[in-house]
Biopython code that builds the backbone (N, CA, C, O; Angstrom):
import numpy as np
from Bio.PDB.StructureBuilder import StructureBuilder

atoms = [
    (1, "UNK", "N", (-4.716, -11.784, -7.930)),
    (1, "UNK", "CA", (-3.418, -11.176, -8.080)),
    (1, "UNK", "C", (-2.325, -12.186, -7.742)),
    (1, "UNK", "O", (-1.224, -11.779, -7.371)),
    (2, "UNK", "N", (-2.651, -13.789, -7.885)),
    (2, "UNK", "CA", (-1.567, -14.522, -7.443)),
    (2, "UNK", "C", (-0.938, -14.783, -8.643)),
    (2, "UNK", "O", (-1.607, -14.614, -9.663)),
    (3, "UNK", "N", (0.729, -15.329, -8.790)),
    (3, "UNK", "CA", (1.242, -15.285, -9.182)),
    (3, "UNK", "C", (1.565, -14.438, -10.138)),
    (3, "UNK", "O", (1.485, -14.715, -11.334)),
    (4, "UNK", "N", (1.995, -13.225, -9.627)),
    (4, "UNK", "CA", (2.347, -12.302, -10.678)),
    (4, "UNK", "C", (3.685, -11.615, -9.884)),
    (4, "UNK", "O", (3.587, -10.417, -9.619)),
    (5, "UNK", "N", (5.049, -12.396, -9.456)),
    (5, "UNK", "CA", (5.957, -12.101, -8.996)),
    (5, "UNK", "C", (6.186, -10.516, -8.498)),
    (5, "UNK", "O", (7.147, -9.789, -8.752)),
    (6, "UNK", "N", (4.704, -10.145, -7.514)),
    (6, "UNK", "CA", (5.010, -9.290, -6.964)),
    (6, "UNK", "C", (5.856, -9.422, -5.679)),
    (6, "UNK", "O", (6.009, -10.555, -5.223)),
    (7, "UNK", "N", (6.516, -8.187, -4.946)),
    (7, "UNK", "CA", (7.442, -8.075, -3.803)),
    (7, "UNK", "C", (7.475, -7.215, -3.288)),
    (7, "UNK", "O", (8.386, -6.954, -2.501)),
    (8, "UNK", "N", (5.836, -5.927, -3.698)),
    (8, "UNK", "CA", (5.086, -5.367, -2.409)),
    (8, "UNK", "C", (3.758, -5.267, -3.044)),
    (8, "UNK", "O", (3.507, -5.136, -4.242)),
    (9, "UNK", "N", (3.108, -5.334, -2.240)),
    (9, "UNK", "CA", (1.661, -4.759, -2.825)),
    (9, "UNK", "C", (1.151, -3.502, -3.046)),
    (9, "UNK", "O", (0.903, -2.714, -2.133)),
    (10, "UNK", "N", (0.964, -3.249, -4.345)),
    (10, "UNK", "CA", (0.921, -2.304, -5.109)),
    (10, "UNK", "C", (-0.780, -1.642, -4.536)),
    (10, "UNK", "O", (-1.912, -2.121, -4.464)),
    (11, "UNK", "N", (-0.081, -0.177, -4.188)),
    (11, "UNK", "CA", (-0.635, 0.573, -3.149)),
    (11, "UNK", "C", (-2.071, 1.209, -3.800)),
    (11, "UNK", "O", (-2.940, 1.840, -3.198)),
    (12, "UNK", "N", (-2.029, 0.874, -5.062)),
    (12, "UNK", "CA", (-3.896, 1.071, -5.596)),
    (12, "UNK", "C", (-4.595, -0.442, -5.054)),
    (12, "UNK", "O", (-5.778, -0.422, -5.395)),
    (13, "UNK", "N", (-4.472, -0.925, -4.784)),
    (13, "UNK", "CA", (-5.051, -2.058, -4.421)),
    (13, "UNK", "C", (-5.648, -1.325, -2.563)),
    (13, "UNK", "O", (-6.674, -1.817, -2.093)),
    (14, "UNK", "N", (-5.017, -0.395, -1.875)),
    (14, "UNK", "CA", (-5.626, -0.209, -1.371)),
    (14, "UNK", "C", (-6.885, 0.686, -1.140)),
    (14, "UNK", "O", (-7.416, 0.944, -0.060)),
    (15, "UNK", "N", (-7.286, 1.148, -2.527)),
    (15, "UNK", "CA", (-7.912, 2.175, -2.984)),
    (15, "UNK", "C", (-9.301, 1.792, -2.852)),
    (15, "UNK", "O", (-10.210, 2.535, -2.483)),
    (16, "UNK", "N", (-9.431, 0.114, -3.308)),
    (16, "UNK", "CA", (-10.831, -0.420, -3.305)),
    (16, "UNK", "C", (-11.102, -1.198, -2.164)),
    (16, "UNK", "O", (-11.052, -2.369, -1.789)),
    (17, "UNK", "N", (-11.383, -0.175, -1.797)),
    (17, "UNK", "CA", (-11.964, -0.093, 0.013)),
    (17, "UNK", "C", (-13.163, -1.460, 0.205)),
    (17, "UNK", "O", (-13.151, -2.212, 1.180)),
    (18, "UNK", "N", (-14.053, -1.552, -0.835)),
    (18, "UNK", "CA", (-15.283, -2.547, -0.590)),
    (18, "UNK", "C", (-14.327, -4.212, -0.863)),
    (18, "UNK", "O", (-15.101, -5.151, -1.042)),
    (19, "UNK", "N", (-13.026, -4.539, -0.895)),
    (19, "UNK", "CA", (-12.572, -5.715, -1.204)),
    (19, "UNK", "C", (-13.068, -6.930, 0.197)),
    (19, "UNK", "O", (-12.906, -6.782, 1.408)),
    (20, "UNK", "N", (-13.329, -7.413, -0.116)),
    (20, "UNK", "CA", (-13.432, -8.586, 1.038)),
    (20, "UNK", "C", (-12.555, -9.492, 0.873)),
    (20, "UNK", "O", (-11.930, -9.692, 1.914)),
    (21, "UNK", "N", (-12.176, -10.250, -0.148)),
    (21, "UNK", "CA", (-10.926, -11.060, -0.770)),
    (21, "UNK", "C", (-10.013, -10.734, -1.125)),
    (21, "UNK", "O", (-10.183, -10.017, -2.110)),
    (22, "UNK", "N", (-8.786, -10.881, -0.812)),
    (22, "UNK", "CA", (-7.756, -10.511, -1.762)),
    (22, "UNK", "C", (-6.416, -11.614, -1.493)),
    (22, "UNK", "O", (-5.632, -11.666, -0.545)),
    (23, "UNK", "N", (-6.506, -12.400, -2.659)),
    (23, "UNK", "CA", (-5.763, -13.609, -3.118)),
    (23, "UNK", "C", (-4.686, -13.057, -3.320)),
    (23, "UNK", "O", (-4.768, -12.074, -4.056)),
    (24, "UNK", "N", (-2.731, -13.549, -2.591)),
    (24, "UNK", "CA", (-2.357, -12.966, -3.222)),
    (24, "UNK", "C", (-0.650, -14.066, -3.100)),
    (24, "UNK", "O", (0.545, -13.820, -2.936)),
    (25, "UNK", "N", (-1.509, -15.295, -3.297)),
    (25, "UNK", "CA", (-0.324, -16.556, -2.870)),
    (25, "UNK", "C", (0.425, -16.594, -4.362)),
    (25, "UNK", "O", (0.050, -16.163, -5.452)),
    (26, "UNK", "N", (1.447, -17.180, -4.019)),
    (26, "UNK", "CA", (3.042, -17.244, -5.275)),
    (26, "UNK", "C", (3.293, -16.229, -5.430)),
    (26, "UNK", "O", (3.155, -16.113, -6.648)),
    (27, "UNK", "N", (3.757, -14.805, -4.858)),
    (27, "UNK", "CA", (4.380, -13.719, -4.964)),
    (27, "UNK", "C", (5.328, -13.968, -3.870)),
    (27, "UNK", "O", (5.132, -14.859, -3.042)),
    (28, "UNK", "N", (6.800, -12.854, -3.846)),
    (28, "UNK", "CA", (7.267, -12.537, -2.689)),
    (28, "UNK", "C", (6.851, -11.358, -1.902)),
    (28, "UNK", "O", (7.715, -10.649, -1.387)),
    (29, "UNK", "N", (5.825, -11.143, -1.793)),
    (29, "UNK", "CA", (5.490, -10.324, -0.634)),
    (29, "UNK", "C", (5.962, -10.246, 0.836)),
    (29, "UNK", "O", (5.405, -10.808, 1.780)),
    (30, "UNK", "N", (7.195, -9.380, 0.906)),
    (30, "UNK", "CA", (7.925, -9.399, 2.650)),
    (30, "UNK", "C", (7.328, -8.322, 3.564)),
    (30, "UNK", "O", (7.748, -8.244, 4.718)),
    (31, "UNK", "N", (6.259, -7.384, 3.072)),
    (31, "UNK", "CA", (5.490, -6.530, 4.000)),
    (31, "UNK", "C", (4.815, -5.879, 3.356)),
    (31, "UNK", "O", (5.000, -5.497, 2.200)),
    (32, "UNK", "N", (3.886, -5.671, 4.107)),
    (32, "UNK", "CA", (2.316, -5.209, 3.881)),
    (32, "UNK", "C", (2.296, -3.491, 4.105)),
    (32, "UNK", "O", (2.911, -3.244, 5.143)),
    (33, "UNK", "N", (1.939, -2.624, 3.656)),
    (33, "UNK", "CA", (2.233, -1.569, 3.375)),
    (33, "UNK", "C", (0.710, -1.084, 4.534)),
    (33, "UNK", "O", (-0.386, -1.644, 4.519)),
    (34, "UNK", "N", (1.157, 0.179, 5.506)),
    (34, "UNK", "CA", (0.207, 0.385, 6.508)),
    (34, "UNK", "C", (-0.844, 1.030, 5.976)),
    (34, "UNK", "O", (-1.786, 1.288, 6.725)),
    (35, "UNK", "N", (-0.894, 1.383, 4.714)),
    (35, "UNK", "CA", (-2.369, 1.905, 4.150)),
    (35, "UNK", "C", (-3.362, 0.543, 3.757)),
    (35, "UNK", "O", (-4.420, 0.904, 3.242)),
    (36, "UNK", "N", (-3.236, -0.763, 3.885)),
    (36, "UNK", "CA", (-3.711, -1.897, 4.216)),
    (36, "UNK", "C", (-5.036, -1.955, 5.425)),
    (36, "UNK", "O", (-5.897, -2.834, 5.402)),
    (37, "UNK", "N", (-4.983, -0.683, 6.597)),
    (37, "UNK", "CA", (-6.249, -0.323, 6.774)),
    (37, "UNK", "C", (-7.302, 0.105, 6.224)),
    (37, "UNK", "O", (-8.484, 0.246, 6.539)),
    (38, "UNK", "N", (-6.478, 0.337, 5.099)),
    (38, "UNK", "CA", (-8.073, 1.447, 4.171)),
    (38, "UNK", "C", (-9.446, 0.238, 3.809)),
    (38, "UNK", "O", (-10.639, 0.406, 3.558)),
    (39, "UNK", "N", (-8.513, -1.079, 3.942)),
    (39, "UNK", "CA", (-9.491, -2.039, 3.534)),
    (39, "UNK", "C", (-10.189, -2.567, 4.488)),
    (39, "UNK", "O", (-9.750, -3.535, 5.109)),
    (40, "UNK", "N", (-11.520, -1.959, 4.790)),
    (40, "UNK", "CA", (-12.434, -1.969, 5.842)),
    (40, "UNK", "C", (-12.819, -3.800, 5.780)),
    (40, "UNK", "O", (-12.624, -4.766, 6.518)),
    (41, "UNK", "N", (-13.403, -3.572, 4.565)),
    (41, "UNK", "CA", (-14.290, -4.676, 4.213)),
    (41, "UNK", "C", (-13.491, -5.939, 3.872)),
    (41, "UNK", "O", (-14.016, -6.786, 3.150)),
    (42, "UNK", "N", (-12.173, -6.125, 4.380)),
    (42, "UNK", "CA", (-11.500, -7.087, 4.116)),
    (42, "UNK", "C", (-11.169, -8.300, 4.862)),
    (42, "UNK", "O", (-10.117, -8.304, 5.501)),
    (43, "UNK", "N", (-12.139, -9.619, 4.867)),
    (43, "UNK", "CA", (-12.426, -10.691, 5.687)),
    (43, "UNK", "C", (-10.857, -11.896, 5.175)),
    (43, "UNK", "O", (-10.250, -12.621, 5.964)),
    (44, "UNK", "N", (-10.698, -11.811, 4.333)),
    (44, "UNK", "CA", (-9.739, -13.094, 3.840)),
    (44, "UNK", "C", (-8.510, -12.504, 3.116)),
    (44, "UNK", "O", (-8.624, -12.260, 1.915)),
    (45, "UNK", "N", (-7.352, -12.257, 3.744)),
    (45, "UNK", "CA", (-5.958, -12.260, 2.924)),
    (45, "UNK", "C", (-5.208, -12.936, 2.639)),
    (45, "UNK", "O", (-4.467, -13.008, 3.619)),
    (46, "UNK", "N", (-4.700, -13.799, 1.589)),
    (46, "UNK", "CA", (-4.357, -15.169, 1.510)),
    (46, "UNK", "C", (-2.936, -14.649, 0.561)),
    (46, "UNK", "O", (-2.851, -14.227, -0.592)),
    (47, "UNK", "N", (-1.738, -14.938, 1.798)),
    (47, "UNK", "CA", (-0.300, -14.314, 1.074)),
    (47, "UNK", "C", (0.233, -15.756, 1.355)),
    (47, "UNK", "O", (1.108, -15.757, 2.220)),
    (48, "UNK", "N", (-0.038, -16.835, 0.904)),
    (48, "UNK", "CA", (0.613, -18.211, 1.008)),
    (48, "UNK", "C", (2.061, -18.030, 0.519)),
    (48, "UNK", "O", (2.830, -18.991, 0.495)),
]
sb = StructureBuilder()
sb.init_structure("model")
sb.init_model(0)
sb.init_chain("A")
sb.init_seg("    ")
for serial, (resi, resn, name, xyz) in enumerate(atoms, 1):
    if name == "N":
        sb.init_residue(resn, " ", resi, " ")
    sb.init_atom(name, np.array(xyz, "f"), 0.0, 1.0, " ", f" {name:<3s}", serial, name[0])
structure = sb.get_structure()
């Protein structure tokens, strides 16, 4: 999901609970939306 001039993260993304990765460098992303727990399985968030 990098570079796709997002500036929040679009809240189905927290839907797929089994994510372990989620790439999400060259956007403006200024905050992370608190349903961002749903992602249990999530080892690496990369908002460069």
């Amino acid at each position: 999901m990098s570079k796709n001039r997002f500036v929040e993260l679009p809240l189905e993304v927290t839907e797929f609970y089994w994510l372990e990765r989620l790439i999400l460098y060259h956007n403006t992303i200024r905050a992370i939306p608190d349903n961002v727990v749903y992602l249990q399985c999530l080892k690496h968030l990369d908002l460069r």
